[in-house]
N, C-alpha and C positions, 0 to 999 in steps of 0.2 A: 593255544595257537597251533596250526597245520603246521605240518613238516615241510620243510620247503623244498626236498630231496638234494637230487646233488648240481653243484654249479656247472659242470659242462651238462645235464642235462636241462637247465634252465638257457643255459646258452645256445646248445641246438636247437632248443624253441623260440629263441629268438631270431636264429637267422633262417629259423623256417618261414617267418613272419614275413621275414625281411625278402626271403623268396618271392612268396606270395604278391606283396605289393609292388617289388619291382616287374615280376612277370608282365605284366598289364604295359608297362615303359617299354620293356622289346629290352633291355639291356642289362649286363650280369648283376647281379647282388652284390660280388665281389669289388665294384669299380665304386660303389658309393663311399660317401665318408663314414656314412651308419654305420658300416661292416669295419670299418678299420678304427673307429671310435670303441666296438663293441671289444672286439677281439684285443684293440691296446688294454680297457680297462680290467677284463676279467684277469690279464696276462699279468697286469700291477698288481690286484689284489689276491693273488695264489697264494695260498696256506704254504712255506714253506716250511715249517719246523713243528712239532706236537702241541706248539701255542697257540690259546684262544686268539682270536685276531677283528674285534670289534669291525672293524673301519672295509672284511673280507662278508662278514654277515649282513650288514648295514647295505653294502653293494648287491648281495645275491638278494634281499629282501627287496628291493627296488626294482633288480633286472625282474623277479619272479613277478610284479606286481606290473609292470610296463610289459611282460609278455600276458600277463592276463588281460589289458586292456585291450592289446593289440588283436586277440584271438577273441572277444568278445566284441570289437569293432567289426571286423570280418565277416564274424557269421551275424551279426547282427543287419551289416550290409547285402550279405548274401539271403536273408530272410525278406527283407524289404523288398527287392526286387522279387523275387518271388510271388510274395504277398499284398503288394503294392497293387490298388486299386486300377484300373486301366480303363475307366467308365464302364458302361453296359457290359455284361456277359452276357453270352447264351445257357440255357439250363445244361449243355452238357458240359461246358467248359466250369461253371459256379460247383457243380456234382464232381466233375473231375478234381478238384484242390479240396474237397474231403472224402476224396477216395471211391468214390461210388461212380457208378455206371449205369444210366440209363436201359431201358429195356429196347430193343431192335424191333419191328413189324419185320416177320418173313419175308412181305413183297417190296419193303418199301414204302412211303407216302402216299395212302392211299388205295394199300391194297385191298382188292375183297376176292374172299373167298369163291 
């Protein structure tokens, strides 16, 4: 199994999320219940003494998998729109979304030497 690193950095990835999605609303992060849910539960399960603490693991295993879905929700939605069909293209715009560039005429359409 992957290392899950450390719990305030699974937690700053959460309320980076938690950014992101409220962005879009116009209003702070801070004022939601998500952010005050997040921040109570990490705050309950803190390692306070050199002891293993089942019930501190069990919590970061979850945040760290609820920040993976949240981060592959995202860019998941941010690819769709991107790549999402929009009917007809023209051939410079179909060549632009795989990075190529059409060739230019000097004069323009139609020019002759």
């Amino acid at each position: 199994m992957a290392t899950l690193g450390s719990p305030a950095r699974t937690l700053r990835g959460l309320l980076r999320e938690l950014r992101y999605l409220n962005a879009a609303a116009g209003r702070p992060y801070r004022d939601t219940a998500a952010y005050r849910y997040l921040v109570k539960a990490f705050r309950a399960h803190r390692v306070t003494s050199e002891k293993l603490c089942r019930a501190q693991h069990e919590l970061h295993f979850q945040a760290a998998t609820y920040l993976c879905l949240l981060r592959s929700v995202r860019e998941h939605v941010a690819l769709h729109q991107e790549f999402h069909g929009k009917g007809e293209r023209s051939v410079e715009e179909s060549a632009g979304l795989v990075g190529l560039h059409l060739p230019r005429q000097p004069g323009g359409k139609g020019w002759e030497p």
